[in-house]
VOPAGU-2260 file (C-alpha; in pm, 1 decimal, decimal comma):
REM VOPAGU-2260
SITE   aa  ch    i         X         Y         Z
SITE  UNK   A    0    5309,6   -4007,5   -1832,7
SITE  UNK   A    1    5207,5   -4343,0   -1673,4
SITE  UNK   A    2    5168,5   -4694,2   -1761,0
SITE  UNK   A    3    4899,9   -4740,8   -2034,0
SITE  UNK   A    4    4725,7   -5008,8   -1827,4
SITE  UNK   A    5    4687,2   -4823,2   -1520,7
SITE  UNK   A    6    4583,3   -4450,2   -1649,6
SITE  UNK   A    7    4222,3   -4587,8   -1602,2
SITE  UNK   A    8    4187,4   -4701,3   -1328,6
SITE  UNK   A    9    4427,9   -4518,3   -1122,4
SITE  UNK   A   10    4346,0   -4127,0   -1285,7
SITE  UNK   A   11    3999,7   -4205,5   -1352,6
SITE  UNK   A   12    3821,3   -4384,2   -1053,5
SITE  UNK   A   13    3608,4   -4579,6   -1260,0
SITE  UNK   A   14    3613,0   -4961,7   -1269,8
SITE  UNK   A   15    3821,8   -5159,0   -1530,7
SITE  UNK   A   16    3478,8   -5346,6   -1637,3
SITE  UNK   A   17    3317,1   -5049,7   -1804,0
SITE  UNK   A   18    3604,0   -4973,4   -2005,4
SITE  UNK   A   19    3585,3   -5358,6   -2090,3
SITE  UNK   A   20    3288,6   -5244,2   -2255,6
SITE  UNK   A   21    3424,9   -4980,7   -2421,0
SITE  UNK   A   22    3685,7   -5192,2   -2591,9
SITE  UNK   A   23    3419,6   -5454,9   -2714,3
SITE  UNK   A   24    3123,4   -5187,0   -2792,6
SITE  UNK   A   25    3281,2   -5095,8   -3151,8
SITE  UNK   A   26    3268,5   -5418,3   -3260,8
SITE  UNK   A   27    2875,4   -5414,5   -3199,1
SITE  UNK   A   28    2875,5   -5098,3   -3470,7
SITE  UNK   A   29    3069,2   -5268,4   -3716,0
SITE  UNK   A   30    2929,2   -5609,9   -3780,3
SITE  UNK   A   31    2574,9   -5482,8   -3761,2
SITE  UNK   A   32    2685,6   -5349,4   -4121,3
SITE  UNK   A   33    2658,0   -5627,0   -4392,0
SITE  UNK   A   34    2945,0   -5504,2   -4604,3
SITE  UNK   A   35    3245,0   -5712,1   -4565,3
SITE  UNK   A   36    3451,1   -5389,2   -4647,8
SITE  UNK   A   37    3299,3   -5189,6   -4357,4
SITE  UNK   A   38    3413,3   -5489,3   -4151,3
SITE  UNK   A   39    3761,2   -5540,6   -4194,4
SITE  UNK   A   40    3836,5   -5144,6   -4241,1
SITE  UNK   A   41    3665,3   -5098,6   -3903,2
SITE  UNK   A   42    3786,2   -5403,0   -3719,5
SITE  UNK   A   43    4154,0   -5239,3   -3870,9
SITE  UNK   A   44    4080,9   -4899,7   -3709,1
SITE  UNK   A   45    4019,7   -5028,3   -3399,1
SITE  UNK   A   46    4335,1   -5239,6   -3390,1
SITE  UNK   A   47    4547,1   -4899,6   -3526,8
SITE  UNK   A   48    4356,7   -4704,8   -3270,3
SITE  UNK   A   49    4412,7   -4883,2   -2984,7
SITE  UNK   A   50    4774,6   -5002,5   -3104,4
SITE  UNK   A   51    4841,5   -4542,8   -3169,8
SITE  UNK   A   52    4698,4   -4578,8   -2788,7
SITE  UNK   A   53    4950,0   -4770,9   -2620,1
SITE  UNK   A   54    5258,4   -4569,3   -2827,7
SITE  UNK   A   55    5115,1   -4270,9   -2727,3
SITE  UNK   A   56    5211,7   -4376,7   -2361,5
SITE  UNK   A   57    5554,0   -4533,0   -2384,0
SITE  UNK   A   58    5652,9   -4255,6   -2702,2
SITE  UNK   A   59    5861,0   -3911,9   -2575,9
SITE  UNK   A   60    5863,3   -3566,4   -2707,1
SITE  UNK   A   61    5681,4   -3529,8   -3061,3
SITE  UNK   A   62    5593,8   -3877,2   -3100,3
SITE  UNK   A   63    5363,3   -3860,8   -2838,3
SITE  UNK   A   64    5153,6   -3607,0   -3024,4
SITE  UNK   A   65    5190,7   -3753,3   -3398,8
SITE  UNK   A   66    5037,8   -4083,4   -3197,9
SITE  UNK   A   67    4729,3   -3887,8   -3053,6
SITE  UNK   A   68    4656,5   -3742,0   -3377,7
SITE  UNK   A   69    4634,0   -4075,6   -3540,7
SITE  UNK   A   70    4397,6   -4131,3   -3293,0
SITE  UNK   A   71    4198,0   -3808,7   -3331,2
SITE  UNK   A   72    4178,3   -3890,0   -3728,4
SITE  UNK   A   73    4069,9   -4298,9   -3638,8
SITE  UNK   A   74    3811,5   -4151,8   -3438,0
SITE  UNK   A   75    3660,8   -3895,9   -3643,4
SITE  UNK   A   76    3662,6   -4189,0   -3932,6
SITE  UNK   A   77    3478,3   -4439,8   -3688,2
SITE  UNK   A   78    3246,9   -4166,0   -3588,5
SITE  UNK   A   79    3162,0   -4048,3   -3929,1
SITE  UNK   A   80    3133,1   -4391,1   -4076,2
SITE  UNK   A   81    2969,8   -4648,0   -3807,6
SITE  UNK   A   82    2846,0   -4339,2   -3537,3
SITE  UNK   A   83    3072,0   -4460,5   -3261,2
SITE  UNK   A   84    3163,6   -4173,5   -3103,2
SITE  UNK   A   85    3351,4   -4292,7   -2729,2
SITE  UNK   A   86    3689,1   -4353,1   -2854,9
SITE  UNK   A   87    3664,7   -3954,0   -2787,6
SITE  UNK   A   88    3651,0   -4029,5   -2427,4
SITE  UNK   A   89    3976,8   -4235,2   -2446,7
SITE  UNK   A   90    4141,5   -3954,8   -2603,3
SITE  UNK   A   91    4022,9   -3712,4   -2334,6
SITE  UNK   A   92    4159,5   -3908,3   -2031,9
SITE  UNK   A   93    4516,0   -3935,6   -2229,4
SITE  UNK   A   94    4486,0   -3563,2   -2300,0
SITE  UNK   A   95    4437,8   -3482,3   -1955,8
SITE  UNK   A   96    4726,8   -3671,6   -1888,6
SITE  UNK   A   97    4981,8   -3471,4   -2097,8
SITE  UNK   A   98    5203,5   -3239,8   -1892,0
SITE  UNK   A   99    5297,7   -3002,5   -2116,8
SITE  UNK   A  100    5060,3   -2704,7   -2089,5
SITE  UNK   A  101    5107,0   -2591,3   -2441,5
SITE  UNK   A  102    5033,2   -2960,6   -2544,0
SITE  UNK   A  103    4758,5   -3019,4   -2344,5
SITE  UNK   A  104    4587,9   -2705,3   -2464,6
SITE  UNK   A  105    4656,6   -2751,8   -2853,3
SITE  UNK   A  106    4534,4   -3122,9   -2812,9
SITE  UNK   A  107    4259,1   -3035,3   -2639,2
SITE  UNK   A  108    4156,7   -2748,0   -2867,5
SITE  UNK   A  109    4181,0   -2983,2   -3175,5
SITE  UNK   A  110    4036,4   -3266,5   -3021,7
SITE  UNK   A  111    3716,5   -3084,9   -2812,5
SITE  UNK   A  112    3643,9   -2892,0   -3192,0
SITE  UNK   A  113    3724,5   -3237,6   -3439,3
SITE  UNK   A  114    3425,7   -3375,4   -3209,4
SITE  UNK   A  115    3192,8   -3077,9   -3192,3
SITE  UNK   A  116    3217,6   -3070,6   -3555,4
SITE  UNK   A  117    3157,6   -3441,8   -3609,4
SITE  UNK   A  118    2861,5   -3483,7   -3395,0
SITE  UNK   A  119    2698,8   -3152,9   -3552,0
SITE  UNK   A  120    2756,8   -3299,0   -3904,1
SITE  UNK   A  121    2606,6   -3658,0   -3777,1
SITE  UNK   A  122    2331,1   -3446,1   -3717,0
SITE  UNK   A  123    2288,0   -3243,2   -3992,7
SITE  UNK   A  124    2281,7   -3525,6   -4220,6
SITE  UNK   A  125    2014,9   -3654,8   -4013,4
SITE  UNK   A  126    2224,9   -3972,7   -3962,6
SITE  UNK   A  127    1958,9   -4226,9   -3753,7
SITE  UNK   A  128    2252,2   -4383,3   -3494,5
SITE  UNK   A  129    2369,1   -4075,7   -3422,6
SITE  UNK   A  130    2000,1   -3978,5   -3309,4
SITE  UNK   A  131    1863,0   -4295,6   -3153,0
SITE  UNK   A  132    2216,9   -4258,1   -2905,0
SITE  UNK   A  133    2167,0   -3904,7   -2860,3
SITE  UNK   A  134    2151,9   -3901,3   -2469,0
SITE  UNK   A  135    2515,2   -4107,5   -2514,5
SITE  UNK   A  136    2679,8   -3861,0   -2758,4
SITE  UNK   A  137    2577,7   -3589,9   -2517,8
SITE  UNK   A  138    2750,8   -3767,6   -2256,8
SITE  UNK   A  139    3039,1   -3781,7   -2485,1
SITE  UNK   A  140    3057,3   -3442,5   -2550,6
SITE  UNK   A  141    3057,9   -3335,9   -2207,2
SITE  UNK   A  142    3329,6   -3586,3   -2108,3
SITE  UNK   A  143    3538,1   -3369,2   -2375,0
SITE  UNK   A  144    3448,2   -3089,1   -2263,9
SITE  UNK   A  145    3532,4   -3148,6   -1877,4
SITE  UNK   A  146    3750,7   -3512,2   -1840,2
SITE  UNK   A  147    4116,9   -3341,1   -2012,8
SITE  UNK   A  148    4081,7   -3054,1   -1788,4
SITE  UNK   A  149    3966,3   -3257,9   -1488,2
SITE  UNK   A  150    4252,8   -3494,4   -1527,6
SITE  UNK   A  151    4458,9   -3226,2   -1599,7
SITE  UNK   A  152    4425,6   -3027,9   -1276,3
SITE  UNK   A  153    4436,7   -3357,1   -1008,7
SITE  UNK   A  154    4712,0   -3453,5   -1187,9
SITE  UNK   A  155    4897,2   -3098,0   -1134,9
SITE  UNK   A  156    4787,4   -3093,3    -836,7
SITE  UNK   A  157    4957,8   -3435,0    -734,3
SITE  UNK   A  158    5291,5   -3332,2    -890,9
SITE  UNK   A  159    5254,2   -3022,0    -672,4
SITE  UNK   A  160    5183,7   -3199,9    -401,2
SITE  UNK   A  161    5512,0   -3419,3    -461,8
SITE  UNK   A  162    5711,7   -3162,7    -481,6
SITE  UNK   A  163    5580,8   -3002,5    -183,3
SITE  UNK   A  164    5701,5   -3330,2       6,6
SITE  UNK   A  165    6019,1   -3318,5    -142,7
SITE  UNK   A  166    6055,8   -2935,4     -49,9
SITE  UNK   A  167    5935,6   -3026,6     356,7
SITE  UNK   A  168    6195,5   -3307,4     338,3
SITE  UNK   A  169    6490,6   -3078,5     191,3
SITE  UNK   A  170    6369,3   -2815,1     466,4
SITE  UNK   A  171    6391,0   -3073,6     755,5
SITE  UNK   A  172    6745,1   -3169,8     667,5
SITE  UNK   A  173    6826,8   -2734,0     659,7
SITE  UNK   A  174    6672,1   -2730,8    1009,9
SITE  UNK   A  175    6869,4   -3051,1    1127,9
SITE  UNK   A  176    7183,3   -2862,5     977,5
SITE  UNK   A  177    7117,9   -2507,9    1123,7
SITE  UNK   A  178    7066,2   -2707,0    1475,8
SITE  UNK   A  179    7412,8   -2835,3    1446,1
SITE  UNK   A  180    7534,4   -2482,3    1375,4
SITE  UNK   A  181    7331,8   -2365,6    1614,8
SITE  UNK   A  182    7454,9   -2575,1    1865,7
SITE  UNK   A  183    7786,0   -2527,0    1751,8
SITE  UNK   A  184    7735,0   -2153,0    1802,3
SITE  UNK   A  185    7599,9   -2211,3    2152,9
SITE  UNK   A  186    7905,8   -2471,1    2282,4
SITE  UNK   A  187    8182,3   -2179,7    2155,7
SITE  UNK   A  188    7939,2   -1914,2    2346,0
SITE  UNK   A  189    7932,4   -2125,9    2686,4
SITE  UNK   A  190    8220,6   -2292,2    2674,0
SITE  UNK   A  191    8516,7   -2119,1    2450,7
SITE  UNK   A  192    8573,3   -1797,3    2666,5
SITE  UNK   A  193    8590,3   -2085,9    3015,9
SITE  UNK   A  194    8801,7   -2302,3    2804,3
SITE  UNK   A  195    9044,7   -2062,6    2701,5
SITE  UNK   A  196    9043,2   -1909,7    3075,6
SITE  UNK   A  197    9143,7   -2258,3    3232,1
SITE  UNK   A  198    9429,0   -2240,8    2980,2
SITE  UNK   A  199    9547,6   -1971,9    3054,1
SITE  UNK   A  200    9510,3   -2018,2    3452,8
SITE  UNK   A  201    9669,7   -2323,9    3391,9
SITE  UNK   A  202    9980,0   -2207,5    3242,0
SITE  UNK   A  203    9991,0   -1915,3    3506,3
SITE  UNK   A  204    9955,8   -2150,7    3783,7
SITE  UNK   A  205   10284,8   -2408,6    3639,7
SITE  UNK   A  206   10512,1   -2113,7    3618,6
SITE  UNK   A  207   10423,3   -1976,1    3982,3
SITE  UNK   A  208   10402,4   -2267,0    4172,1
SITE  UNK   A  209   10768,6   -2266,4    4260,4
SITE  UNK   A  210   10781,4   -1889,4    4250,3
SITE  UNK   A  211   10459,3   -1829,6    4457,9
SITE  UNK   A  212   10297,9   -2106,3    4572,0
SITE  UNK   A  213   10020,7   -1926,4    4783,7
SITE  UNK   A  214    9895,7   -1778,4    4457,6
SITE  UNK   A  215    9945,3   -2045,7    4233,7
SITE  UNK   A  216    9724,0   -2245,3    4473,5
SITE  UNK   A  217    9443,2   -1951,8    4416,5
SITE  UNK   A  218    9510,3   -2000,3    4031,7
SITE  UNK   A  219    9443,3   -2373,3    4078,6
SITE  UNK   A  220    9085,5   -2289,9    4282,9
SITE  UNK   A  221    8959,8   -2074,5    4012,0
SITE  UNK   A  222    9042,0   -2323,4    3744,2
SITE  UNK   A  223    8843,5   -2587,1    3950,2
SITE  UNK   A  224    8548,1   -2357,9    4009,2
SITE  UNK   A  225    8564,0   -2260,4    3631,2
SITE  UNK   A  226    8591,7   -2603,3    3534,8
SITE  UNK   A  227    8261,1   -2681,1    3793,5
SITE  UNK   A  228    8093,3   -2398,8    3619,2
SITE  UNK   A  229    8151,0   -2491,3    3230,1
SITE  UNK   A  230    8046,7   -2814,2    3307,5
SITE  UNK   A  231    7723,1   -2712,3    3484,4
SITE  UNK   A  232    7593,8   -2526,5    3197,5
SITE  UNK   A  233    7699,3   -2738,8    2944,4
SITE  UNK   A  234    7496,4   -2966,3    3138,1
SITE  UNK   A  235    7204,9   -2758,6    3090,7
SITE  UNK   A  236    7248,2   -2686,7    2722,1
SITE  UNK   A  237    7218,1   -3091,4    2675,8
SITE  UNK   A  238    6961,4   -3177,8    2927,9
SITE  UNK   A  239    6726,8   -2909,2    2852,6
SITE  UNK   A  240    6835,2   -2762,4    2484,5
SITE  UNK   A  241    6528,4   -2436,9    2559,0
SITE  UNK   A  242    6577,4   -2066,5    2519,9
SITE  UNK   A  243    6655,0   -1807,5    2778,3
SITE  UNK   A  244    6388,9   -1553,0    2855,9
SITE  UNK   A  245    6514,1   -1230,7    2771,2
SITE  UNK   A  246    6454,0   -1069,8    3098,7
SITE  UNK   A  247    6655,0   -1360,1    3283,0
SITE  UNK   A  248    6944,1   -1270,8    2996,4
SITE  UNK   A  249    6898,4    -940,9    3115,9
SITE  UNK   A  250    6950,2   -1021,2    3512,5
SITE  UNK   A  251    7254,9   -1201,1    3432,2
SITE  UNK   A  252    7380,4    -903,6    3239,4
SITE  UNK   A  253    7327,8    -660,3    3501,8
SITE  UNK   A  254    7473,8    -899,3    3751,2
SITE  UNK   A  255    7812,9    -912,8    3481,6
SITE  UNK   A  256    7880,3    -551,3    3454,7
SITE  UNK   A  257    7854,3    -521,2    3802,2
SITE  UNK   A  258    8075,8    -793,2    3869,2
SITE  UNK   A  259    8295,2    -574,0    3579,4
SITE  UNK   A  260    8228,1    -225,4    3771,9
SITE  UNK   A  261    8052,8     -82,5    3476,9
SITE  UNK   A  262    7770,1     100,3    3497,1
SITE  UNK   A  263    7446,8     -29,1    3365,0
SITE  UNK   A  264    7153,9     205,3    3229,4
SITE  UNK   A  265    6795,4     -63,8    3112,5
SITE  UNK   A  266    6612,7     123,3    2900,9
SITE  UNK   A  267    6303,8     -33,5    2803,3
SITE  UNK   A  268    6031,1    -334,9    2884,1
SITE  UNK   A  269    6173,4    -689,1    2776,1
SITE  UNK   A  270    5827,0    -838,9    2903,8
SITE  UNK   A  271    5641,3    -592,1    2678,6
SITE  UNK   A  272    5815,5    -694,9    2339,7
SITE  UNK   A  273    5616,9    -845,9    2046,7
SITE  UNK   A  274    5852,8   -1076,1    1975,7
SITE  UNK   A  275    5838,2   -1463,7    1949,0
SITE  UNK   A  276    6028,1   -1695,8    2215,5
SITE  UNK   A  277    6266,3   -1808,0    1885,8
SITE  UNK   A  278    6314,4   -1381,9    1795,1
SITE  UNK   A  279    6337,7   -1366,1    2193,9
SITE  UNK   A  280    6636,1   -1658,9    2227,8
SITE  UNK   A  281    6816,3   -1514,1    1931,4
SITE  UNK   A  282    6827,0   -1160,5    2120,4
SITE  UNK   A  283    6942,9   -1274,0    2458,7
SITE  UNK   A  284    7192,3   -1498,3    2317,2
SITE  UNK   A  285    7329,4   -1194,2    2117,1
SITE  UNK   A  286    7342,1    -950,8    2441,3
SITE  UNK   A  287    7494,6   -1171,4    2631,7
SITE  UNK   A  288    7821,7   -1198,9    2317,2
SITE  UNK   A  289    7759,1    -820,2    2316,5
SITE  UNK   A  290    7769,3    -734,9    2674,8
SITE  UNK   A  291    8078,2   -1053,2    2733,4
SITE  UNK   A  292    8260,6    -855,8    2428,9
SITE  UNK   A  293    8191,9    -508,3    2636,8
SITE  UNK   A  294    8361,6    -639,3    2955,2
SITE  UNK   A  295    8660,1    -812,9    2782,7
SITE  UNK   A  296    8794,3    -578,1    2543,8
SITE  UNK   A  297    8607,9    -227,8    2567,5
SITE  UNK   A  298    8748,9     -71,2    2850,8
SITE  UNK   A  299    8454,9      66,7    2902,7
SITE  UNK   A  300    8258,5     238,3    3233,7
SITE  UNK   A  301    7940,1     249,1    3153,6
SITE  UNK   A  302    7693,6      45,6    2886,1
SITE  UNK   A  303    7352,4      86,6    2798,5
SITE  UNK   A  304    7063,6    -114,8    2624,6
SITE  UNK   A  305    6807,9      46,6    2443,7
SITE  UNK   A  306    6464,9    -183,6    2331,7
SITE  UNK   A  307    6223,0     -16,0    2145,8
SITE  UNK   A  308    5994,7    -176,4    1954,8
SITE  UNK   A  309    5941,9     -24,3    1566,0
SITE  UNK   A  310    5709,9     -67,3    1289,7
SITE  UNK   A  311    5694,5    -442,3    1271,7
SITE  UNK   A  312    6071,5    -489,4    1466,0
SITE  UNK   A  313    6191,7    -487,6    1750,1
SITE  UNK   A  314    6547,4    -280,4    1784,8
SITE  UNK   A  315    6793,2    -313,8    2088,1
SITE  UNK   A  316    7085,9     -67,2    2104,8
SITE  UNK   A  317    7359,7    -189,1    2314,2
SITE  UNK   A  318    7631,0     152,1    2386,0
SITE  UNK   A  319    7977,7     170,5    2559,0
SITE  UNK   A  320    8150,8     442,1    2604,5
SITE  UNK   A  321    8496,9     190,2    2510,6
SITE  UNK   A  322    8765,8     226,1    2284,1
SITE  UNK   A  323    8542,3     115,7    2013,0
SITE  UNK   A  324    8613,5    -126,4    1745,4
SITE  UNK   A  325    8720,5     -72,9    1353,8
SITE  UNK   A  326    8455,6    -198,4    1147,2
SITE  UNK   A  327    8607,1    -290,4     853,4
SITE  UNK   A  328    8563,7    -667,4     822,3
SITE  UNK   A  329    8454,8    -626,9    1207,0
SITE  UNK   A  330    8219,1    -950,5    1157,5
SITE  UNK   A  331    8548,7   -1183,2    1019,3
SITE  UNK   A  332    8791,4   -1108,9    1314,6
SITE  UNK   A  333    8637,7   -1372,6    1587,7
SITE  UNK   A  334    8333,2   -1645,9    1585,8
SITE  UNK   A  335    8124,4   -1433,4    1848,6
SITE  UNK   A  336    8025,2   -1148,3    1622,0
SITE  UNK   A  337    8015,8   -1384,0    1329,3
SITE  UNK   A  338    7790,9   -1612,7    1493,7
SITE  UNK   A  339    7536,0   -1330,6    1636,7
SITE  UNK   A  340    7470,8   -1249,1    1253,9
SITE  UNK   A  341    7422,5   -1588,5    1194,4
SITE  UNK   A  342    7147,3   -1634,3    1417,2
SITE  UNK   A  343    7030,0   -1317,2    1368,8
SITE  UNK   A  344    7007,2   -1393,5     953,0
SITE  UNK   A  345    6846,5   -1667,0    1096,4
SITE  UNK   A  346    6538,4   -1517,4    1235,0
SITE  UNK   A  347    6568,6   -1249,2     958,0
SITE  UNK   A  348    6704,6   -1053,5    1168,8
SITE  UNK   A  349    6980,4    -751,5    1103,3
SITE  UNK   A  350    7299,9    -632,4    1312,2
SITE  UNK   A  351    7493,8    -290,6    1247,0
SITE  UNK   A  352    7792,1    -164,8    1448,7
SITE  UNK   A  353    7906,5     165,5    1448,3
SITE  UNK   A  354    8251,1     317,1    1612,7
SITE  UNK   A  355    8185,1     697,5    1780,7
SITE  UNK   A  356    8294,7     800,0    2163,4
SITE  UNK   A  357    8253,4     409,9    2234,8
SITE  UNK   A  358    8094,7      99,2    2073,8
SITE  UNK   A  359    7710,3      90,7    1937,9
SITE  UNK   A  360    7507,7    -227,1    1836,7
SITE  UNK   A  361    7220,3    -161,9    1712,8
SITE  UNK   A  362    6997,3    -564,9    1652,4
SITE  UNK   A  363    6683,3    -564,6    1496,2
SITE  UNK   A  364    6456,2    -849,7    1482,7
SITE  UNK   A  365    6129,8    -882,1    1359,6
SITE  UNK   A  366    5850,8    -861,9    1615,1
SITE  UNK   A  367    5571,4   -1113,2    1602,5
SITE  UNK   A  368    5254,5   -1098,0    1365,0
SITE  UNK   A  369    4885,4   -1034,0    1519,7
SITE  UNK   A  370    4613,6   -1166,9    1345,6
SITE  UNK   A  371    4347,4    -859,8    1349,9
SITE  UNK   A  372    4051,9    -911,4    1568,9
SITE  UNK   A  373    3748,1    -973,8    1422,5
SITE  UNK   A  374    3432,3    -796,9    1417,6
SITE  UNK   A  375    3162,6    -901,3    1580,5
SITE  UNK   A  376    2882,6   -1031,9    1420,0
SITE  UNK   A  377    2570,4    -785,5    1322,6
């Protein structure tokens, strides 16, 4: 709920003078009576009234609703007894204002038929204020019929809308937190397999220098140009941060199991995949793990890579003919694989690996979504 003085202006859009009238307007109906009673009991209701009003917005929980009901019963009493009907329409923006949706609707059930019945029984006992202000009660009874629900929705809809900012905000900080991972992911990929070569070129190179010299000296070169190369593409990662297009991935494959004497087989179009340039980065980042796994550990001759597109996916096979890998726990036993089904959950994305005569990935990602075309006007 919200402040008592703001919920008109602020829910409402009307200006604070015409509800100035509102609060002076009942006095008008009860000193044109000449009974000193009728005075002071109505000049009382509209003191309880507007006093039930302003509990009704700083009350919680049940007290909220006794509160409104006083104010239902003052209003029926002032309608019934000096025709002043618009304390309805304070009671409809404050029902509109309840966010409860059982509440709203039982308040606005009692409230929309306590009036209906009031201003019918005004008229059926022919009552002469209630029909000189028809046009006005008829306003009334419209503002109870549409102001709570009204009210109601905008103010749903701003909660929504609220919550939709939060959501965008919590969303922002899971994409700032995946990039770190992300990146992360990509620094191990490019740098941890030159890293841990150095090291171990390193170490060769300090136990043959006095032994060998001549070939520690060649140990030493291909540190440096390892070294030269790590740093180039970690340069690259952090200049330019972008994706690799898959058939560049795939050029740099081929080049690799050349380089590794194993035979390549391409089967399939990486330029005729429906798949979008995120999908496509996640793919070519996981070939090249796949294919860098192939050459270090399979043992393999030969390797092929299936892409195929499927009914709204893309799949990729990627076959050795290695010693093949147990795949119990396979995904725990180094970062690579772990990290491909990462970015592959990612992108909702899926990656199975199966152990038979050799080693077979199978990656699926989901291709990209056309809208239809459509038809051309008649």
């Amino acid at each position: 709920m919200q402040k008592w003085y703001q919920i008109f202006h602020r829910n409402t859009g009307l200006s604070p003078y015409i509800w100035v009238v509102f609060y002076i307007l009942p006095f008008y109906f009860i000193f044109r009576s000449s009974s000193p009673y009728q005075v002071v009991l109505g000049s009382s209701m509209i003191v309880a009234f507007f006093a039930c009003y302003v509990l009704s917005f700083v009350s919680k929980g049940w007290q909220v609703y006794f509160w409104t009901s006083l104010q239902i019963a003052i209003s029926i009493t002032m309608t019934l007894l000096f025709g002043y009907v618009y304390f309805s329409l304070f009671l409809a923006f404050f029902i509109g204002n309840i966010k409860n949706k059982i509440g709203f609707i039982t308040l606005y059930t009692i409230h929309l038929v306590t009036t209906v019945v009031t201003i019918n029984w005004g008229f059926v006992t022919k009552t002469s204020w209630f029909i000189t202000q028809l046009p006005f009660v008829l306003v009334s009874l419209i503002g109870v019929i549409l102001l709570p629900v009204t009210t109601y929705n905008r103010n749903k809809s701003d909660r929504l809308q609220v919550q939709l900012e939060d959501a965008n905000k919590r969303i922002s900080e899971l994409v700032k937190l995946e990039e770190r991972q992300r990146i992360a992911r990509d620094l191990h990929d490019t740098l941890g397999q030159k890293l841990s070569l150095i090291g171990l070129k390193s170490d060769l190179a300090s136990r043959l220098i006095l032994e060998n010299p001549e070939r520690a000296q060649l140990e030493l070169d291909d540190v440096r140009q390892t070294a030269r190369t790590a740093l180039k593409e970690v340069r690259e990662l952090v200049t330019e941060m972008r994706g690799t297009r898959l058939q560049d991935e795939l050029f740099r494959i081929k080049q690799i199991l050349k380089a590794a004497q194993i035979e390549f087989t391409l089967v399939g179009n990486a330029d005729q995949l429906d798949i979008s340039l995120m999908n496509e980065n996640v793919l070519g980042m996981c070939l090249k793990e796949a294919v860098t796994n192939i050459v270090k550990h399979s043992s393999a001759t030969a390797c092929s890579i299936v892409m195929e597109p499927a009914r709204g996916e893309v799949v990729v096979r990627i076959q050795d003919n290695g010693v093949g890998v147990p795949t119990e726990s396979v995904y725990y036993k180094g970062n690579g694989l772990r990290g491909m089904k990462e970015r592959l959950e990612f992108v909702n994305g899926s990656m199975e690996i199966a152990s038979n005569g050799g080693t077979q990935l199978t990656i699926k990602v989901p291709s990209s979504l056309k809208q239809p075309e459509k038809e051309a006007p008649l």
